[in-house]
C-alpha positions as CSV (number, residue, x, y, z in Angstrom):
1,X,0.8,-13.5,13.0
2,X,4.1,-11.6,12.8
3,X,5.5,-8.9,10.5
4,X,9.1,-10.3,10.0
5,X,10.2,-8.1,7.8
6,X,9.0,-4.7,5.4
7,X,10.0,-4.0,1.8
8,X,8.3,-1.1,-0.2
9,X,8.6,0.9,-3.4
10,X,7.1,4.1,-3.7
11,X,7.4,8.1,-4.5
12,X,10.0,8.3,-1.5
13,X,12.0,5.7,-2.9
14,X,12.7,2.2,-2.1
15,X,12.9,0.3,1.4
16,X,11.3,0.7,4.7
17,X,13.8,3.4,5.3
18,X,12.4,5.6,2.6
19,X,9.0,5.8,4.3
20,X,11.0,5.8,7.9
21,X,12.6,9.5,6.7
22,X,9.5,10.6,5.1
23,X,7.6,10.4,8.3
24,X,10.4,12.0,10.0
25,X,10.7,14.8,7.8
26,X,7.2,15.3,7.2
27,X,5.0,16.5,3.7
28,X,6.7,16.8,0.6
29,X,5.2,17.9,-2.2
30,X,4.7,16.2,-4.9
31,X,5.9,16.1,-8.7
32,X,3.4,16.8,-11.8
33,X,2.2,14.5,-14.5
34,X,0.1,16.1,-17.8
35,X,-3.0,15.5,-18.2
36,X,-3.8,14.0,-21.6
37,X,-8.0,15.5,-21.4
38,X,-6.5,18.9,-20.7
39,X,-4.1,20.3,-23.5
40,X,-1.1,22.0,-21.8
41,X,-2.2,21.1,-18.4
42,X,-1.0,19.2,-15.7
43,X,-1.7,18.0,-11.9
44,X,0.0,16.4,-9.0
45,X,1.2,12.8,-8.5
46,X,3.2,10.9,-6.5
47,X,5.3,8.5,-8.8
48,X,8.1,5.7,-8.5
49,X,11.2,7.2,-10.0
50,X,12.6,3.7,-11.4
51,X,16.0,5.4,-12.5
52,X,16.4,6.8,-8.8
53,X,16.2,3.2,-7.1
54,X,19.3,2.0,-5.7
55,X,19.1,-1.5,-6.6
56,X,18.8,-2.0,-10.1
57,X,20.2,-6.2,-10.3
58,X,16.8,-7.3,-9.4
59,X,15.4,-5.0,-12.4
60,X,17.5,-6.4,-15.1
61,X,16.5,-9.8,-14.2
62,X,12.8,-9.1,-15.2
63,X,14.0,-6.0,-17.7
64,X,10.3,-7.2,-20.0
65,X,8.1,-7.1,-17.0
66,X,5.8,-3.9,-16.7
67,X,5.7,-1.0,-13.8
68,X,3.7,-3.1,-11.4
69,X,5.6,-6.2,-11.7
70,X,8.8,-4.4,-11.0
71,X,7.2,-2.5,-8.0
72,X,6.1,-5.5,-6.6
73,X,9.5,-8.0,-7.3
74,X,11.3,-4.9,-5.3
75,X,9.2,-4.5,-2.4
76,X,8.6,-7.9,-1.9
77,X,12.3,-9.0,-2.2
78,X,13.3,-5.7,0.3
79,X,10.6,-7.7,2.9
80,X,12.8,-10.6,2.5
81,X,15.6,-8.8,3.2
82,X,14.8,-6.7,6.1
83,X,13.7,-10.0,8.1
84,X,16.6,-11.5,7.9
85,X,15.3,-15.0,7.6
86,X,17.7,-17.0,5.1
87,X,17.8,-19.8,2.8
88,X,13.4,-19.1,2.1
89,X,14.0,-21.2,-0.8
90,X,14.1,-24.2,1.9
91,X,11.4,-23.1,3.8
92,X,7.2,-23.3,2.6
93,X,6.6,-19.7,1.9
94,X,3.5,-18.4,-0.3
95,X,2.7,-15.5,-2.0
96,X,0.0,-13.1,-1.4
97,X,-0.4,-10.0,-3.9
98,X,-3.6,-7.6,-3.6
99,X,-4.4,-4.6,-6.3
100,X,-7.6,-2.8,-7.1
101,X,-6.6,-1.9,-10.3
102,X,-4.0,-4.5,-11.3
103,X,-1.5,-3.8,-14.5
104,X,-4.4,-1.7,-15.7
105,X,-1.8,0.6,-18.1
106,X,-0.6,-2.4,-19.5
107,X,-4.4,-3.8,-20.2
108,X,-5.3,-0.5,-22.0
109,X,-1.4,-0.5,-24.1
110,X,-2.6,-4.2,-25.2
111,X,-6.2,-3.1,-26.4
112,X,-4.6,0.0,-28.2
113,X,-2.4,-2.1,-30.2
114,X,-5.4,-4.6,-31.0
115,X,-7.2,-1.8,-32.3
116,X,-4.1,-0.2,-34.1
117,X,-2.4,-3.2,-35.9
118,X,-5.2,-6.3,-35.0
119,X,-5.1,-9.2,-33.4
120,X,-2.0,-11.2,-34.9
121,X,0.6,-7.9,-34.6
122,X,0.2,-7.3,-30.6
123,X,2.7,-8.2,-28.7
124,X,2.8,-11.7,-26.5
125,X,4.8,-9.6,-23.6
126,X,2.4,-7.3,-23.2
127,X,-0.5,-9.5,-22.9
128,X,1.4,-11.5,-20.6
129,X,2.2,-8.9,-18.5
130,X,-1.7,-7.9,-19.0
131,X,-2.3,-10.4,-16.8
132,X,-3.0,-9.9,-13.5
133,X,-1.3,-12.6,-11.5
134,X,1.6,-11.7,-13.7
135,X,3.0,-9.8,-10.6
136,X,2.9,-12.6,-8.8
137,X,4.2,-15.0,-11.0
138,X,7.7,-12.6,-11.3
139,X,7.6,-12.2,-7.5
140,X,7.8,-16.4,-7.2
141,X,10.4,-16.4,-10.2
142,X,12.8,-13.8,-9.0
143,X,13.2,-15.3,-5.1
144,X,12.9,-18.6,-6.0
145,X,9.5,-19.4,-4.3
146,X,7.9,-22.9,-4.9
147,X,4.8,-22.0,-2.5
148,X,1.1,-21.0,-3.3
149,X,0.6,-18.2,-5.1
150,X,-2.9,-15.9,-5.0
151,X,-3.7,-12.3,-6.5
152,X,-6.5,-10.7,-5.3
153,X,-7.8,-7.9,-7.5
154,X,-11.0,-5.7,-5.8
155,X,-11.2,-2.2,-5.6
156,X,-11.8,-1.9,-1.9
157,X,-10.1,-4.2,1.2
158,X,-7.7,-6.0,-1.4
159,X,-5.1,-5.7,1.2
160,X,-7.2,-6.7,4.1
161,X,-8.8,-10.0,2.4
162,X,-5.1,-10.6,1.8
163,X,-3.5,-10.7,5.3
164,X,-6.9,-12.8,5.8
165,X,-5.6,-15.1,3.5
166,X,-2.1,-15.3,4.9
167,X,-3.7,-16.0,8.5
168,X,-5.1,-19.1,7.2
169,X,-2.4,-20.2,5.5
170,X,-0.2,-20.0,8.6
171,X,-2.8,-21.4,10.8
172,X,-3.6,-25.0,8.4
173,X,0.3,-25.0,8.3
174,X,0.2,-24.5,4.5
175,X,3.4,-22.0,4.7
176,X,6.1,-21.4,7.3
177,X,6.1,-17.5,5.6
178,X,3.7,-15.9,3.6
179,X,4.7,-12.8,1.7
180,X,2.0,-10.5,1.6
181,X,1.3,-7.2,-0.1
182,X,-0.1,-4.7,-2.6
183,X,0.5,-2.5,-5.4
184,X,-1.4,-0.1,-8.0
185,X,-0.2,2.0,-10.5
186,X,-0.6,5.2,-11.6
187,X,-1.6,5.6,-15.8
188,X,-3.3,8.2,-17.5
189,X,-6.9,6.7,-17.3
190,X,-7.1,6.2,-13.9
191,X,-5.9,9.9,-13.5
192,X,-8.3,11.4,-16.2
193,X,-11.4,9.1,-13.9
194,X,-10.0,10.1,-10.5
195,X,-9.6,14.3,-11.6
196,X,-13.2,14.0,-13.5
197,X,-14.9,12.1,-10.4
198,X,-13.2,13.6,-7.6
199,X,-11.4,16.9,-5.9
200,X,-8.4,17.0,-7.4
201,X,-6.1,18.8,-4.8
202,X,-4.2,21.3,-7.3
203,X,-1.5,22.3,-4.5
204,X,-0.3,18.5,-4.5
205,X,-1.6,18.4,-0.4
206,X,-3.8,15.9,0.4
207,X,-6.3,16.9,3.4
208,X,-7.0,14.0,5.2
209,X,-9.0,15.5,8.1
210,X,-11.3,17.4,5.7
211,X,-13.7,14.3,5.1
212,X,-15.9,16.5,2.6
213,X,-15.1,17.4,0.2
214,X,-12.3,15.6,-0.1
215,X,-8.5,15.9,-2.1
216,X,-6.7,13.1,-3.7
217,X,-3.5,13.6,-5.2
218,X,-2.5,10.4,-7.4
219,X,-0.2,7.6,-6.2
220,X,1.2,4.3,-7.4
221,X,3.8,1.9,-5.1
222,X,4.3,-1.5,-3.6
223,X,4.6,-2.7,-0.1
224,X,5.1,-6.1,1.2
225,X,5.7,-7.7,4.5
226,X,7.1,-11.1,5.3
227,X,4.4,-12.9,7.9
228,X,4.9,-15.7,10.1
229,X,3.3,-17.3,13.1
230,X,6.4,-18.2,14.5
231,X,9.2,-16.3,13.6
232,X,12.5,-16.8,15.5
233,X,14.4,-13.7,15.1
234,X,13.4,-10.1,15.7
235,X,9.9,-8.8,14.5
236,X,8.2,-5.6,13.7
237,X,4.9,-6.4,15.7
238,X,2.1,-8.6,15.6
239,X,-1.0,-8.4,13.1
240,X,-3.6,-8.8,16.1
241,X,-6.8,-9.0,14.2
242,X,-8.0,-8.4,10.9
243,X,-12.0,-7.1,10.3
244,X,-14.0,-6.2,7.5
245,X,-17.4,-5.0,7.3
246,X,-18.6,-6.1,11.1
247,X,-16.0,-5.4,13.3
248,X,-16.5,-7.7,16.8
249,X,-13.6,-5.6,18.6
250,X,-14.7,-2.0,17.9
251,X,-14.2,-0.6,21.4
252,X,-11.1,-2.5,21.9
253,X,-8.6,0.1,23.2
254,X,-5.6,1.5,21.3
255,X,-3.0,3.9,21.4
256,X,-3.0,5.8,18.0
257,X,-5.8,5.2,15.3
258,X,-4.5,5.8,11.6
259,X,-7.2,6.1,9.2
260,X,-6.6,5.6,4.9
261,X,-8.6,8.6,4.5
262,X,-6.8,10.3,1.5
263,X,-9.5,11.7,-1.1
264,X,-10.7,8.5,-3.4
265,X,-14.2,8.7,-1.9
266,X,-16.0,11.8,-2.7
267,X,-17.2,11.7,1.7
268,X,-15.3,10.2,3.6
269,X,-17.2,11.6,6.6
270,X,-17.5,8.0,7.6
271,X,-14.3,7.5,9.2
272,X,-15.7,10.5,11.9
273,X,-17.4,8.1,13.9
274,X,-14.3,5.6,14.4
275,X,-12.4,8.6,15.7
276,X,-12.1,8.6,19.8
277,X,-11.4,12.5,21.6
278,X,-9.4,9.9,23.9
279,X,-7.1,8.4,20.9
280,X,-4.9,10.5,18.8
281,X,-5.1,10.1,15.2
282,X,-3.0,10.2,12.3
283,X,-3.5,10.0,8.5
284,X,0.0,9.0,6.5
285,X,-1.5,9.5,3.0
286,X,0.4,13.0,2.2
287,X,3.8,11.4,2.2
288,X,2.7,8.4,-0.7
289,X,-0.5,9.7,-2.1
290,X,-4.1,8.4,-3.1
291,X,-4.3,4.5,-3.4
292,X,-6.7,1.8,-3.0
293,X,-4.5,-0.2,-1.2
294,X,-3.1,2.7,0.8
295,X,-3.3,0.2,4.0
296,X,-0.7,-1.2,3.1
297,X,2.0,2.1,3.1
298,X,-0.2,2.9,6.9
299,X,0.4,-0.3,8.5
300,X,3.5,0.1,7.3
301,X,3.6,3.2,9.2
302,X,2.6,1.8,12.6
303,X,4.7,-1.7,12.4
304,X,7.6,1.3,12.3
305,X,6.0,2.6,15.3
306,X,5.6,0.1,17.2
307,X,9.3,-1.1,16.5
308,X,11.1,2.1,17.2
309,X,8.7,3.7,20.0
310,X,7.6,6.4,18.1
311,X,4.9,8.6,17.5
312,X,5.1,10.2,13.9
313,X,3.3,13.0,13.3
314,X,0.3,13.2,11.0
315,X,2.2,14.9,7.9
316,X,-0.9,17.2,6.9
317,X,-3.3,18.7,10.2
318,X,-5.8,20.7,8.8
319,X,-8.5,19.7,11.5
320,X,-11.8,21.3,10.8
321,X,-13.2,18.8,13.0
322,X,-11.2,19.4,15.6
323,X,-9.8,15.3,16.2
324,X,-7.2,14.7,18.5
325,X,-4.4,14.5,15.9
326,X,-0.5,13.2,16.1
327,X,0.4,16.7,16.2
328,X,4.3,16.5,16.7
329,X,7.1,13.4,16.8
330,X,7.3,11.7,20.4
331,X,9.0,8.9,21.6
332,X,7.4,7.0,24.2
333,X,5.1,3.7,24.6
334,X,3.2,2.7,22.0
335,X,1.6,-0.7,22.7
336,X,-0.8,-1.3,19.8
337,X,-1.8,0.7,16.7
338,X,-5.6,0.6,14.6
339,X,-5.4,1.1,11.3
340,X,-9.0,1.9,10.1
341,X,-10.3,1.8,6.2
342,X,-13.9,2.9,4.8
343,X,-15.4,1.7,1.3
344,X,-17.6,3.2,-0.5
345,X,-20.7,1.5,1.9
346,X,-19.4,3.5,4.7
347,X,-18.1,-0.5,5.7
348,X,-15.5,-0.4,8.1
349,X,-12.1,-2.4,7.9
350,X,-9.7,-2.5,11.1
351,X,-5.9,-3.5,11.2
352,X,-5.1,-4.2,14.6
353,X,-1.0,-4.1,15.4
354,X,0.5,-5.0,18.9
355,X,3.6,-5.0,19.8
């Protein structure tokens, strides 16, 4: 299948052109949050600055939604955009939306008022919103999108069951398009879990190529991307093959691995073995942060490079192992691109883009 068109909201702002400058210009550091369990103290996160984004129609249109529906109606309506493709509401298009944590803050904002005021004084938007295909459900409403409609909520390979997903639904001829995607939040709980269970990194820098220990540095954005078998007009790249767990095409040869590696296991030494001295390697993490459904910003990443014929350099190269790393920008040809995730199993999940 091919990536039509990329939309994405995250600490670098909003579009595909966002993340195009950040991997141009390289790590940022981020901004800081408090940290409710620690009077007076604060850490590192990379947040959506909603008042920053430029386009703020979509936003009043859904004005009662919460933080991940509005990430996601943005990014997935910027994916339209960028492909070009018009008049979708003609066309069978489905909707494809994969979190680990889902509108988690708004969950825990709905249980606080249960247990504050009871049952009969909570509010009916917030438990709507509470709900997880609520995203989706905006998503449809805001583009006018008739088609089938599927959130996927797991904390690991959310992203990559999703473009699964979308494969078959393009392949039974279901949908012409499939808008596919993910999106998590940042909130207070998940920070307080992710500083008591892992390596906070208190300089803001995540260290991809570390492996153990590790350092996450909190994130929260959307990214979507417009897929279609046959797609007419120009196209980022093809999604060549999607694995999880076993993965049949493990030797198959590429030109840049990029691995999700980026702190939210406490060893991720299990990427080392996916690594080639023959295959340069890059981790994009630094520039969005720690997410479970970080595959999405890094295929991302290499759809750009593929497109433009550009090597981006890996933002952060602390290399203690010594990997064959993207070390500096280069143009040049890039053919295909493996985008490679580990889960807590030490299981294996490849992206595979060609041009």
């Amino acid at each position: 299948m091919k990536i039509a068109g990329i939309g994405m909201v995250c600490s670098e702002g909003q579009g595909i052109n966002a993340l195009e400058k950040a991997l141009q210009r390289g790590w940022k550091g981020p901004g800081m949050v408090a940290t409710p369990h620690i009077p007076g103290g604060s850490y590192p996160a990379y947040l959506v600055d909603f008042a920053g984004l430029p386009d703020k129609s979509l936003l009043k249109k859904i004005r009662r939604s919460d933080a991940v529906s509005k990430m996601s109606v943005l990014a997935a309506a910027d994916a339209v955009a960028d492909s070009g493709v018009r008049d979708l509401a003609q066309k069978k298009v489905g909707i494809i939306l994969a979190t680990a944590f889902g509108p988690h803050v708004t969950t825990f904002n709905f249980l606080d008022d249960i247990l504050d005021h009871g049952d009969a004084a909570v509010s009916p938007t917030t438990f709507s919103n509470s709900v997880h295909n609520a995203a989706a459900s905006y998503i449809a409403m805001s583009l006018d999108i008739k088609g089938p409609t599927m959130t996927i909520t797991q904390f690991q390979f959310s992203f990559q069951s999703g473009l699964q997903l979308a494969q078959a639904w393009l392949d039974q001829g279901r949908c012409d398009y499939v808008l596919a995607g993910g999106v998590d939040q940042y909130g207070d709980v998940l920070g307080y879990v992710a500083d008591f269970k892992l390596t906070t990194a208190k300089d803001g820098k995540i260290r991809p190529f570390t492996f153990n220990p590790t350092c996450q540095v909190p994130g929260e954005g959307a990214a979507f991307f417009l897929l279609s078998n046959d797609h007419g007009g120009d196209t980022y790249c093809s999604v060549d093959a999607v694995h999880t767990g076993e993965d049949p095409e493990r030797d198959r040869p590429a030109d840049i691995n990029i691995i999700d590696a980026d702190g939210m296991l406490p060893d991720e030494s299990a990427y080392l073995p996916s690594l080639s001295t023959e295959v340069p390697t890059a981790a994009y993490s630094p520039l969005f942060g720690s997410m479970m459904i970080g595959s999405a910003f890094n295929m991302a990443a290499g759809a750009l490079m593929l497109q433009r014929q550009v090597r981006y350099a890996a933002p952060v190269q602390d290399n203690p192992h010594r990997i064959k790393l993207l070390t500096g920008a280069e143009t040049g040809p890039v053919t295909s691109v493996r985008c490679i995730g580990i889960n807590c199993y030490a299981e294996r999940s490849v992206l595979l883009l060609r041009r």
